[in-house]
C-alpha positions as CSV (number, residue, x, y, z in Angstrom):
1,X,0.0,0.0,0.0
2,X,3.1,2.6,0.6
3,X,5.3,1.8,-2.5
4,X,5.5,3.7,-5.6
5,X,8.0,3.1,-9.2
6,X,9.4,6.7,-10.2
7,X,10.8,7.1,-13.7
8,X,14.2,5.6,-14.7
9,X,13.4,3.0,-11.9
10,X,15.0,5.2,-9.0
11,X,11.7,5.1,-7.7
12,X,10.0,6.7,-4.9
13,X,9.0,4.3,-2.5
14,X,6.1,4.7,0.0
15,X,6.1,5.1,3.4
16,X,4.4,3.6,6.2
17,X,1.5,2.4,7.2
18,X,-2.0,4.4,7.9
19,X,-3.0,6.0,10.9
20,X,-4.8,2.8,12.2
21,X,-3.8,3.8,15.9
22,X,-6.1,7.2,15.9
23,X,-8.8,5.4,18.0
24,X,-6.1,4.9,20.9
25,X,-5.2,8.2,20.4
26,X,-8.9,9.5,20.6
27,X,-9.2,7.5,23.8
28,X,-6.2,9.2,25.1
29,X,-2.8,8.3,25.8
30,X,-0.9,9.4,28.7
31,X,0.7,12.7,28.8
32,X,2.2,15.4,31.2
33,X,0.9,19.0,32.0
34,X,4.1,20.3,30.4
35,X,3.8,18.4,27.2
36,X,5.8,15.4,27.4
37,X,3.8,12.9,26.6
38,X,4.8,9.1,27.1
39,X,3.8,6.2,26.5
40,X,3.0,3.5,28.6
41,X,6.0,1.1,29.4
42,X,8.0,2.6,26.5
43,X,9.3,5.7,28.2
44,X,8.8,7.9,24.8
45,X,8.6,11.7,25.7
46,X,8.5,14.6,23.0
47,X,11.6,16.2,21.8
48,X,12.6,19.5,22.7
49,X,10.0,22.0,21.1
50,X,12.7,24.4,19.6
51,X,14.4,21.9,17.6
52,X,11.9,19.7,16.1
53,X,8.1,20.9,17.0
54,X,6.8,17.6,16.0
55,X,4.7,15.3,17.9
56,X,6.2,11.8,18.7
57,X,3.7,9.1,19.0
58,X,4.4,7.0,21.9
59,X,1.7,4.3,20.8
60,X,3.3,3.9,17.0
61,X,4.5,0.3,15.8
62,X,8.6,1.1,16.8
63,X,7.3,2.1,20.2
64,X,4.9,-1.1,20.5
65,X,8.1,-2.6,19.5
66,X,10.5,-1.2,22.2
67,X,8.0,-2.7,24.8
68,X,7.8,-6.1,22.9
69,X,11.5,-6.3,23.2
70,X,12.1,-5.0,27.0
71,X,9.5,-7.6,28.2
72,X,11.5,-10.4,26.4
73,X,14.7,-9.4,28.4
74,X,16.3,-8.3,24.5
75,X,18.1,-5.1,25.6
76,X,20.1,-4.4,23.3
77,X,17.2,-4.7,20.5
78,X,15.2,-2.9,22.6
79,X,17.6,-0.1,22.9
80,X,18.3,0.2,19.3
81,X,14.8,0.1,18.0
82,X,14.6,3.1,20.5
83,X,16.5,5.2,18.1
84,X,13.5,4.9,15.8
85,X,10.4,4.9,18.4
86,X,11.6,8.1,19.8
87,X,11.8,10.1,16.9
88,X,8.5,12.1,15.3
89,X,7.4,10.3,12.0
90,X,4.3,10.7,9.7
91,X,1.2,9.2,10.3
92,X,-0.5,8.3,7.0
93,X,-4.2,8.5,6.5
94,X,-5.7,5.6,5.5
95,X,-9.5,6.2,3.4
96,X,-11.4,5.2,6.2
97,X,-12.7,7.5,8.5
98,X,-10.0,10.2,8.1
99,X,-12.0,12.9,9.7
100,X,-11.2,10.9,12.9
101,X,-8.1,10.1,12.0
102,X,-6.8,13.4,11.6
103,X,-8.8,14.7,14.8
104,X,-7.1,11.8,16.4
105,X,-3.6,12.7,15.9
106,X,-4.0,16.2,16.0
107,X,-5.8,16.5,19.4
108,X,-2.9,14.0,20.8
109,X,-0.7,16.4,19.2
110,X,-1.9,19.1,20.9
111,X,-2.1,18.0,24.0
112,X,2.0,17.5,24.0
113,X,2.1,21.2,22.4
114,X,3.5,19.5,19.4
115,X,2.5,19.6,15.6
116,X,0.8,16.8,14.2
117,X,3.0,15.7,10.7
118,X,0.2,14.0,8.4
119,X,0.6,12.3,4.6
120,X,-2.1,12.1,2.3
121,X,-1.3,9.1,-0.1
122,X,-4.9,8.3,-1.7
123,X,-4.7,9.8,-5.1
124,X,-7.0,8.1,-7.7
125,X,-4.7,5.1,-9.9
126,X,-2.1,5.4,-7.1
127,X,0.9,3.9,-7.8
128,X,0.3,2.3,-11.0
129,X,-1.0,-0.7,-10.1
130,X,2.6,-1.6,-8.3
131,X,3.1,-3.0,-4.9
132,X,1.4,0.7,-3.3
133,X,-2.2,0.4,-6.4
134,X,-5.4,1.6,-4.6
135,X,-6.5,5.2,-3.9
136,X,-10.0,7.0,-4.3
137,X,-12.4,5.1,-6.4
138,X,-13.0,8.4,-8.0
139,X,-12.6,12.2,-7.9
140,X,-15.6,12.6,-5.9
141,X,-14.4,10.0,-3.2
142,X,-10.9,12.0,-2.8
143,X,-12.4,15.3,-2.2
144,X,-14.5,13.9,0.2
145,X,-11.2,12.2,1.7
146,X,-9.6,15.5,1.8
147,X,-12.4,17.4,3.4
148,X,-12.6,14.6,6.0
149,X,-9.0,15.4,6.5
150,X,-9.2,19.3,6.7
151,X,-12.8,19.0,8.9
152,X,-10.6,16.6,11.6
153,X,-7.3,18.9,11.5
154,X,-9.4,22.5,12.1
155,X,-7.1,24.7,13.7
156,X,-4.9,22.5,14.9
157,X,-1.4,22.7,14.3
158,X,-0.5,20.3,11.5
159,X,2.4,20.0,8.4
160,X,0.8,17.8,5.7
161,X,3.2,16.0,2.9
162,X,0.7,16.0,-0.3
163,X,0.5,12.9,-2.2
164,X,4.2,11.1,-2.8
165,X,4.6,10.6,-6.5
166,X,1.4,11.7,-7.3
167,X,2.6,14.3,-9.3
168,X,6.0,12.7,-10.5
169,X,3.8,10.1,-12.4
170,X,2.4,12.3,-14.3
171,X,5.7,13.1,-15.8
172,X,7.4,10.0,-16.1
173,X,4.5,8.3,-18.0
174,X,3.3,6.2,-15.6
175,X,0.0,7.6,-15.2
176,X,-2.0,7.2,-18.1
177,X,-3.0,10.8,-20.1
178,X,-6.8,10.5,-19.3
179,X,-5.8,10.4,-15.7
180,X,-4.0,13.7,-16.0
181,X,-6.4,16.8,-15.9
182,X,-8.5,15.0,-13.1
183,X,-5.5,14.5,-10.9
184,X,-4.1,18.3,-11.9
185,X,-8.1,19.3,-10.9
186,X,-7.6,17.2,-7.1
187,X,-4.2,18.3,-6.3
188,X,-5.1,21.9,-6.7
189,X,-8.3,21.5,-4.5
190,X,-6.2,19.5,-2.0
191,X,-3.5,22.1,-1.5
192,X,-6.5,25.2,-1.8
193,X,-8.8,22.8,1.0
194,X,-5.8,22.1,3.4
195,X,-4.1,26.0,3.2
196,X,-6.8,27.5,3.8
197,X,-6.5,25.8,7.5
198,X,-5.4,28.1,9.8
199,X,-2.4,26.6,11.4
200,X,-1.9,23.7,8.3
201,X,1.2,23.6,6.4
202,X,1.4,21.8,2.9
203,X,4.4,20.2,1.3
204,X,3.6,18.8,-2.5
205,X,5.5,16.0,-3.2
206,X,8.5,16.9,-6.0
207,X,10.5,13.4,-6.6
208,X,13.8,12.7,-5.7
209,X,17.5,13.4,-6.4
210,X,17.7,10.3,-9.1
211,X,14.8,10.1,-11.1
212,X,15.1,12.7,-13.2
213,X,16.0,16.6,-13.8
214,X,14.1,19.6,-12.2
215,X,13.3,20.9,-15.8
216,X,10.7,18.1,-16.0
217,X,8.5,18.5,-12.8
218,X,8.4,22.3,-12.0
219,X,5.6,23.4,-14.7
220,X,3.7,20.0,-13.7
221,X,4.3,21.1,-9.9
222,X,3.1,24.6,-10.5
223,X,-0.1,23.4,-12.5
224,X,-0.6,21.0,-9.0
225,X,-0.7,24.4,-6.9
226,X,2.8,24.5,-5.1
227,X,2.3,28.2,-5.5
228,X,-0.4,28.0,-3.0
229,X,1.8,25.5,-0.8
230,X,3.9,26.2,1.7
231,X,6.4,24.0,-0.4
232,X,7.3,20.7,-1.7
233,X,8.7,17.7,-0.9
234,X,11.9,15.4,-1.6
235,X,13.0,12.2,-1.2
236,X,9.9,10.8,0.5
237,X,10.5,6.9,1.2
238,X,13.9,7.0,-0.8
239,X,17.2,7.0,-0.1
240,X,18.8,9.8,-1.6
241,X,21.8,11.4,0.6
242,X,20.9,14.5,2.3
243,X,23.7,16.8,0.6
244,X,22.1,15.3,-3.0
245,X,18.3,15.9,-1.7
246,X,19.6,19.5,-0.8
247,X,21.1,20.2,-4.6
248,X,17.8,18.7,-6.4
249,X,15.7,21.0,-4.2
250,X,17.2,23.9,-4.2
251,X,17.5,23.8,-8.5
252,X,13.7,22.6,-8.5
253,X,12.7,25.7,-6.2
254,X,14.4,28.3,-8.1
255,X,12.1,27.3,-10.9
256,X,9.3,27.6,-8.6
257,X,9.3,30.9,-7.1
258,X,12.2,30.5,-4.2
259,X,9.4,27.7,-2.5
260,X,10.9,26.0,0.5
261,X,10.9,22.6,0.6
262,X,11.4,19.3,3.3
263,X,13.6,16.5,2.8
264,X,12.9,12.8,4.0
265,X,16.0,11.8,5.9
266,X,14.2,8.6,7.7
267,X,16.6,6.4,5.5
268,X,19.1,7.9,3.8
269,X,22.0,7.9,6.3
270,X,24.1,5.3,3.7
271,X,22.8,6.4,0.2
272,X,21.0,4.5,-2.0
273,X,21.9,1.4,-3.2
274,X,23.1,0.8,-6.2
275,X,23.1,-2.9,-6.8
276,X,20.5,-5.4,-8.7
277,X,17.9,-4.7,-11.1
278,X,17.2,-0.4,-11.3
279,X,13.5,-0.6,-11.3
280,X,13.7,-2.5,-7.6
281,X,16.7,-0.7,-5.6
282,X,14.3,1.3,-4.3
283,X,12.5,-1.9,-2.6
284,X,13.4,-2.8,0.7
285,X,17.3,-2.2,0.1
286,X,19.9,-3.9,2.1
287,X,22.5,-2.0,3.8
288,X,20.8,1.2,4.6
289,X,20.8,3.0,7.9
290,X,18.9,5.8,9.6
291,X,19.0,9.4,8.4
292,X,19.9,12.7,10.3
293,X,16.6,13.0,13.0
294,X,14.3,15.0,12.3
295,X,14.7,19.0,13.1
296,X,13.8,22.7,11.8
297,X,17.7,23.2,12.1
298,X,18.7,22.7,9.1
299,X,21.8,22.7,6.4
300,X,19.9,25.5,3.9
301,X,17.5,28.4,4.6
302,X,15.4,26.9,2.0
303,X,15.1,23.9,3.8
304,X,11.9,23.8,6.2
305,X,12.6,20.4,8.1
306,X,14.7,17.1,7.8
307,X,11.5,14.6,8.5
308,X,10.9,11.0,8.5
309,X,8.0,10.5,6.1
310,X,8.5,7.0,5.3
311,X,8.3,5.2,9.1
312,X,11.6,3.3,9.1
313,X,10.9,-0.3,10.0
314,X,7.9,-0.4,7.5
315,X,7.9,-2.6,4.5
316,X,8.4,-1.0,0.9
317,X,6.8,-4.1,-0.3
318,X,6.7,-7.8,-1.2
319,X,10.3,-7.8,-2.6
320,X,13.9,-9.1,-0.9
321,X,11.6,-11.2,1.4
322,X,9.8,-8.2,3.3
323,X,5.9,-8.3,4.2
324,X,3.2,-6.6,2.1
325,X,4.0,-2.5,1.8
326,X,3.1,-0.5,4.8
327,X,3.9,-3.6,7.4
328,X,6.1,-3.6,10.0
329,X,9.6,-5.7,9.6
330,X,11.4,-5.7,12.9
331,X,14.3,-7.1,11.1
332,X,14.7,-4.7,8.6
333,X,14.0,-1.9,11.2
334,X,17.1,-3.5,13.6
335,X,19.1,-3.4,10.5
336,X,18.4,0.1,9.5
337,X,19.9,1.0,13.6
338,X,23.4,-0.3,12.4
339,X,24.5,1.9,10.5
């Protein structure tokens, strides 16, 4: 359900899994007057406000996993999976009931005095009928996703990633032509709907450092409405080194007005890899490691946030003997901790 082929196959790969954990949430999990929030048995607690404002979930899968493991005696698992339970990553909306979803999360992130980071992946003919197909039946059903979204955010404080490869398929030919105005039509309303929230910011997914050139995506990003965004988006669920994710950005957002954009660091701390067939290096790659954690202190002025979008320890799909896309893989997640 999170995976996705970008062009030249140095694909964008999708992130985690939905928000399935927003009725927890709704019911409450523990937090302190002063914001920390924890969670129970996992000892999660928010990072410092000034230098990543993002809320941690203390009842996400890496978390669930951290208590798994410190029952079991396994210390030294347990401490290393810490390294990704304590960091703020995305929650993804999944189609059903994602007023409540996002009301969920944002409510829980408000209650640590945290912002609430969201990504909408539901774009009718998602993926291209790779491991991450589904989507909206139909136009009508993704607006009504999106206002179910912006209805359970309201004016809570949220950063929303728009739609990964949504708008890189349209380039790279993936997405057939009929598809195209309709999808143009639904990205604009998404990025007018969710703007128009008072404290909601919105990041348009751009591609990545390898698939392709700037020149390619910046007039299809402007028809999308990343003028009316706060920004855009790179490296979402790739693995694409920081410095490289920096360069592509900062050449795509000349050609779109000086925008700002975010980078996905949740993976990237060895590269990509560069080994096997190119259409599947994206897919559950050996040998990768952890990124830079998240923060607002970053390497450029036009860089908003290093985030982790794609929730490492998540399948990218069936491939290299991993789960369905969006699962958890504890094994692949202690791997990722080596370095």
């Amino acid at each position: 359900m999170y995976g996705s082929r970008g062009a030249g196959g140095t694909s964008v790969k999708g992130a985690s899994a939905a928000a399935l954990g927003a009725a927890l949430l709704i019911a409450g999990c523990s937090s302190s007057g002063d914001g920390d929030g924890k969670g129970a048995g996992a000892g999660i607690t928010q990072r410092p406000a000034e230098t990543v404002p993002f809320w941690v979930n203390p009842d996400g899968r890496a978390a669930e996993e951290l208590v798994s493991l410190e029952k079991a005696g396994k210390k030294d698992q347990a401490d290393r999976i810490r390294e990704i339970a304590q960091q703020p990553t995305a929650e993804w909306i999944s189609p059903e009931n994602p007023e409540e979803q996002a009301r969920g999360l944002t409510e829980a992130a408000d209650e640590a005095g945290r912002t609430a980071l969201l990504v909408l992946y539901n774009i009718p003919h998602r993926d291209c009928g790779q491991y991450s197909r589904g989507g909206a039946p139909d136009g009508d059903a993704y607006r009504a996703f999106v206002d179910g979204v912006a209805k359970g955010i309201g004016d809570r404080s949220a950063t929303v990633v728009l739609e990964p490869d949504a708008v890189l398929h349209l380039v790279d030919g993936c997405t057939p032509r009929e598809f195209h105005e309709e999808r143009y039509d639904l990205l604009q309303g998404a990025v007018a709907k969710l703007t128009a929230l008072k404290n909601t910011k919105v990041y348009l997914d751009a591609g990545n450092a390898g698939w392709g050139h700037p020149d390619q995506i910046f007039e299809p990003l402007e028809r999308a409405g990343v003028g009316r965004a706060d920004g855009f988006a790179v490296n979402v669920s790739n693995f694409y080194s920081t410095e490289e994710s920096i360069a592509y950005g900062k050449q795509l957002s000349a050609k779109v007005g000086g925008k700002h954009f975010v980078v996905d660091t949740s993976r990237n701390g060895n590269g990509p890899y560069t080994e096997g067939a190119p259409d599947e290096r994206w897919c559950n790659p050996p040998g990768r490691a952890l990124g830079e954690p998240p923060t607002v202190k970053t390497a450029d002025p036009l860089v908003d946030a290093y985030l982790w979008i794609k929730r490492p320890g998540e399948s990218d799909g069936e491939c290299k003997g991993g789960p369905k896309a969006g699962d958890w893989w504890p094994e692949y997640a202690l791997k990722l901790t080596e370095g």
